[in-house]
N, C-alpha and C positions, 0 to 999 in steps of 0.2 A: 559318438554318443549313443551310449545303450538307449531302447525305446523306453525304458523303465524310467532311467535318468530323465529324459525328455517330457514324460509324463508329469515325473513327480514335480518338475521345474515351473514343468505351464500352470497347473494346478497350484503352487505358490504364486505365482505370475500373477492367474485369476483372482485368489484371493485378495492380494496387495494391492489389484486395480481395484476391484470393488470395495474393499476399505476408503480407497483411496474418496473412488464416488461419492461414497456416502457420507464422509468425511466433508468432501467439498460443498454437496447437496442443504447437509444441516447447519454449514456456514451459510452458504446463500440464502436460506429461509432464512436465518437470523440478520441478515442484513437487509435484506429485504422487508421485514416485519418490523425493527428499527425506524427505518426508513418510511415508511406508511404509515408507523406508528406517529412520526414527526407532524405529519401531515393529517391526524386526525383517521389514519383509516386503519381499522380494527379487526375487519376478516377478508381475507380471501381465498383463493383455491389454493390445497396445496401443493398438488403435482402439476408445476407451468414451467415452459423453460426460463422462462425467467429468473425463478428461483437459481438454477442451476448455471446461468450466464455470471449471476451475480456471486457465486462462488468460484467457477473460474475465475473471473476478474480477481475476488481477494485473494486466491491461491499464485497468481504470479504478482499482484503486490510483497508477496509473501516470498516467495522465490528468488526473486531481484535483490532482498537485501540477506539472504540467506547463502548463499551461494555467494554474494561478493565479501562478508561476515571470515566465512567459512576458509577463503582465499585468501585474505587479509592477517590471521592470526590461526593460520593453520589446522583447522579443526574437519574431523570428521575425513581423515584421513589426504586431505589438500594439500598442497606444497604451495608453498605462497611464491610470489615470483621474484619476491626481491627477500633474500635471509638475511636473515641482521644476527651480526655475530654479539656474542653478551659482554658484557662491561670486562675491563679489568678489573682487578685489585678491590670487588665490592661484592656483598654479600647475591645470593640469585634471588631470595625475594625480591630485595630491591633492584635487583639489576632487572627483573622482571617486568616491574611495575613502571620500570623507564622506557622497556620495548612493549608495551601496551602502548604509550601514549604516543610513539614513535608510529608503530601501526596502524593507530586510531586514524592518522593522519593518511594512510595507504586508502583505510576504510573508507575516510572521509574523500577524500579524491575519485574512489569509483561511485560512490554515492552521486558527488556534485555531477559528474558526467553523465549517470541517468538522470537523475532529476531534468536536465536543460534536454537529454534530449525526449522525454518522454512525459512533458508539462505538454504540448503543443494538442496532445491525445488526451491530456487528463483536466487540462482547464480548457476552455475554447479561447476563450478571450484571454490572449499570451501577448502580451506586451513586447516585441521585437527593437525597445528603442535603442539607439545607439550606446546609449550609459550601461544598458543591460547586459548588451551583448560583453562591452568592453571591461564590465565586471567579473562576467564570465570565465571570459580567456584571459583574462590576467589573473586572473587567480589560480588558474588552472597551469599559468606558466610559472609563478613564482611559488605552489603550493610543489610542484614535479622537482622544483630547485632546491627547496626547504627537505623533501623525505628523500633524495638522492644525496644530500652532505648532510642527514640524520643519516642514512644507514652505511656511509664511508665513513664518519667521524664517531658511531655510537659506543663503539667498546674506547673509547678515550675521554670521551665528553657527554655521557648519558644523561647530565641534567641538563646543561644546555641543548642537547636534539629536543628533550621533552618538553622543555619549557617554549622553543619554537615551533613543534608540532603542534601541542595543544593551542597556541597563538593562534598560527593558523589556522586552526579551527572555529577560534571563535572572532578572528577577522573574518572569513566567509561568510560565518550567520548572521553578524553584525552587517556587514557590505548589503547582504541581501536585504534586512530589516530596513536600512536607513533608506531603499528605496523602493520600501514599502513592495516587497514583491513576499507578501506572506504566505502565497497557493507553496513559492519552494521550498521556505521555510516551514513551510507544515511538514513537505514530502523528507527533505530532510530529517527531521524528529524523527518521523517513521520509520526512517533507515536506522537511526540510530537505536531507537526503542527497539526494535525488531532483532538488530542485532547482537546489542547485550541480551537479549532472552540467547539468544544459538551457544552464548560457553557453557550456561547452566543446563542445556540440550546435550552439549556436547561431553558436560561430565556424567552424564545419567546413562546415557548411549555408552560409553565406557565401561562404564560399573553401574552393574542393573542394580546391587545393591543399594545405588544413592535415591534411585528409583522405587523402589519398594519399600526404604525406610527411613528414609530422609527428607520424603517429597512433601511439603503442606499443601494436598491435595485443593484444599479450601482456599487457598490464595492463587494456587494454580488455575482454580476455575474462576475466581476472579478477573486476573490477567487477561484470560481467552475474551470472556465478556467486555471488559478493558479494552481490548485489540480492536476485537470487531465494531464496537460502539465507535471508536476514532477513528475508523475505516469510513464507516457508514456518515457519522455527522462531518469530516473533513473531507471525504474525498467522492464517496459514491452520489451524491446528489448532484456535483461536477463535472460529470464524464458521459459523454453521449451513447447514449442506446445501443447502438450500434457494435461499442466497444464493450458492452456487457453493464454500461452505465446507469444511473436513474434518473439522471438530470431530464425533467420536465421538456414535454414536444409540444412546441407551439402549433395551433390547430385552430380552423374554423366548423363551427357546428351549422350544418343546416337542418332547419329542421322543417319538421312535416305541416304542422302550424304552428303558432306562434311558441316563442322561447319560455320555457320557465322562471330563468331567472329573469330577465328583463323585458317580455313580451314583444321584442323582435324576429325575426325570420331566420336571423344568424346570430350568433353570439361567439367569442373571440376567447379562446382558454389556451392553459397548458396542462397538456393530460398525464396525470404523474403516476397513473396506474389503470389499465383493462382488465375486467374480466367479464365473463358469461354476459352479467346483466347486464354492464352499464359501462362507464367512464368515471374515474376520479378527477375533477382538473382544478384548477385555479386561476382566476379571474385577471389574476399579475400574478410575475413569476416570484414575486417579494412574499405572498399570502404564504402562511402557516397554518390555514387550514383547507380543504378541501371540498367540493361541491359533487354530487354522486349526478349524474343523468346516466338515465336508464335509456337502454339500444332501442326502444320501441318508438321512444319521440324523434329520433335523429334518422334523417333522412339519406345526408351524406358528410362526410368529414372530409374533409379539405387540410391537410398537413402541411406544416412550415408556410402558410398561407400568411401575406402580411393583410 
């Protein structure tokens, strides 16, 4: 590789990261301000990492159903791993619209497989019962049974694959619903939502034209704000700190003399957001609004302290 070639490469490289950043950066303030905003609190710094945790985190929400999307109905240059040959004897729209739902069912199967393994990190409190599990794995056996004789049987019997794919589909979300496990039925949605957005990605990416003249800008910025709101009120208040989360850290305050809110020596919060001055917390993890103590009364903070 010539030095010239190497140069000009890195310098796109550079750029495309730093898009990339900034990109991520301005998701996480908006989810982050969201999120604070739920909670009653209205300003704070705007260069913290936190912000920036908080866009990671939504950038591989984002990735997980884009990428398995992208695999599932071939897009954005992908080979899917299982091809489905097209109908006989019927028109290609329709035969089309039969291997969408056949698909959907590929999609939905790598969906359910992250969800179960990647709740344990996004909810704390993950309910391991026996019914749960055994809803799990059998759907996951008789769902692999359903899209393996959809795609040996589809170019002969395209409505009946589609008519059991999309079944199984909505046995899953039902299964899950009836026992009340709605943390995966929210993640699920997500994937799905997430994933009908990547064909109308994927035809724009194609043809820049559909991009420059066909796009309703205004609905489009809707969406984004759409996204990130059901990010923020479904998932980001659930997932711990740690993992780039906002879910509230239980904490004991000590302070220097007595408490301001209840004139004790210590006082028992969850602190839903830091900066410079003070502490945001809440008195139960249930309150929707939040209490400000300033760093000059606190003497020491005592963390995940019962």
């Amino acid at each position: 590789m010539l030095p010239s070639d190497l140069k000009s490469r890195l310098e796109i490289a550079s750029h495309i990261g730093a898009f990339a950043i900034a990109v991520c950066y301005v998701a996480g303030f908006m989810v982050v301000t969201f999120s604070n905003a739920s909670y009653g609190i209205v300003g704070f710094g705007l260069l913290r990492a936190k912000v920036l945790s908080a866009g990671i985190l939504f950038s591989i929400f984002l990735v997980f159903p884009m990428l398995q999307s992208a695999r599932a109905f071939s897009l954005f240059g992908f080979l899917s791993p299982l091809p489905l040959e097209p109908a006989k004897e019927m028109p290609k729209a329709e035969s089309d619209f039969y291997s969408r739902g056949v698909r959907l069912l590929d999609y939905f199967i790598s969906s359910w497989a992250t969800v179960f393994i990647i709740c344990p990190f996004v909810f704390v409190k993950v309910d391991f019962r026996r019914s749960y599990l055994l809803i799990n794995f059998s759907f996951l056996i008789v769902a692999f049974i359903v899209t393996h004789k959809s795609h040996v049987h589809f170019s002969k019997s395209p409505g009946y694959c589609f008519i059991a794919s999309v079944g199984m589909i909505l046995l899953g979300v039902g299964s899950l619903a009836l026992i009340k496990k709605w943390d995966s039925v929210l993640l699920l949605i997500w994937f799905l939502v997430i994933g009908s957005y990547i064909h109308d990605l994927d035809a724009s990416v194609k043809e820049p034209r559909i991009l420059r003249d066909e796009v309703n800008w205004f609905w489009t910025l809707l969406i984004i704000i759409g996204v990130i709101s059901f990010f923020t009120i479904a998932f980001y208040p659930k997932i711990l700190p740690q993992f780039g989360g906002g879910k509230p850290i239980e904490a004991t305050f000590q302070f220097a003399n007595s408490s301001p809110i209840d004139g004790t020596t210590k006082t028992k919060g969850w602190i839903v957001d830091e900066v410079d001055g003070g502490y945001y917390i809440l008195l139960t993890p249930e309150d929707r609004k939040s209490i400000f103590i300033p760093k000059p009364l606190v003497s020491a903070v005592y963390f995940e302290s019962k």
